[in-house]
C-alpha positions in Angstrom: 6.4 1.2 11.3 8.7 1.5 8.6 10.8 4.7 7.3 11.3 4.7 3.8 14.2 7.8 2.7 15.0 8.8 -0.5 17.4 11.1 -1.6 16.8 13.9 -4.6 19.5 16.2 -6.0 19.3 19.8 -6.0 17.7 20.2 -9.0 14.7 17.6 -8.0 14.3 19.9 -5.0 13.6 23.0 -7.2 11.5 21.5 -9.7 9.3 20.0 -6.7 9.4 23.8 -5.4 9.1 25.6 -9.2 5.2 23.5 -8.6 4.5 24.7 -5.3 5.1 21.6 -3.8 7.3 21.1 -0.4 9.2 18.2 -1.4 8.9 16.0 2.0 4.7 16.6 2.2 4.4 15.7 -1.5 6.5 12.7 -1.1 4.4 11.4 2.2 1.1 12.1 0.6 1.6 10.1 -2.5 3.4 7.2 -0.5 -0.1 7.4 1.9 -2.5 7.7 -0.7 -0.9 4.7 -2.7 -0.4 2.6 0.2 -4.5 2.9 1.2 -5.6 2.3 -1.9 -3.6 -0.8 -2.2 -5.4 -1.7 1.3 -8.6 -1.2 -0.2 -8.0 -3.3 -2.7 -6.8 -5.9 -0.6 -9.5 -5.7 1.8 -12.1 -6.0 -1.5 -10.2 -8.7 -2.3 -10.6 -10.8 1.3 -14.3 -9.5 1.6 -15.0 -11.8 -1.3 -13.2 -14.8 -0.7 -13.9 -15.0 2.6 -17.7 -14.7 2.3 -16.8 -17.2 -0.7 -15.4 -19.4 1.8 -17.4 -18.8 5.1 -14.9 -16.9 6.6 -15.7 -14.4 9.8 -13.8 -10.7 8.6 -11.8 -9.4 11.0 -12.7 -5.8 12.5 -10.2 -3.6 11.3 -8.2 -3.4 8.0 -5.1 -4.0 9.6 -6.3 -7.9 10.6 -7.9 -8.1 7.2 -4.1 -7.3 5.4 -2.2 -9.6 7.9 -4.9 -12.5 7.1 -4.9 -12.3 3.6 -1.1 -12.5 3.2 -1.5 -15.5 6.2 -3.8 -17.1 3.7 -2.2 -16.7 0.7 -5.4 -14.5 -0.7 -3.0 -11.8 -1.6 0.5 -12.3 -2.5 3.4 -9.0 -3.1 4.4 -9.4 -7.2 8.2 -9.9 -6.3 6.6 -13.0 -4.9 4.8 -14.4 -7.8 6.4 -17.1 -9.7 6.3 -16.5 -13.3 6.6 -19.2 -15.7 
């Protein structure tokens, strides 16, 4: 598990607060919420080319993320060589 911390000045912290928003459980919940929907994506992704391919999909969504990067299905954008 990773921790990711960031650091906000005083007045981030009171405009976060002026919205009704407790800064540390608004941060979490849009990290989460991004971070699943980038799963999903990636598990749409592997569902297709692995019934493209004739590939058996692993069981949980975890497998599916560590198998697509293993096959190269998905790659992070810092990795992507651009021309």
């Amino acid at each position: 598990m990773t921790t990711i911390t960031i650091t906000l000045t005083e007045t981030q912290v009171k405009g976060l607060e002026f919205v009704g928003a407790d800064p540390q459980e608004w941060a979490e919940n849009v990290v989460t919420s991004r971070a699943r929907k980038a799963v999903d994506e990636i598990v749409k992704i592997y569902t297709t080319c692995a019934l493209d391919e004739g590939v058996s999909i692993p069981a949980t969504r975890e497998e599916i993320v560590t198998d697509a990067y293993a096959r190269g299905w998905v790659q992070n954008p810092s990795d992507v060589e651009t021309h």
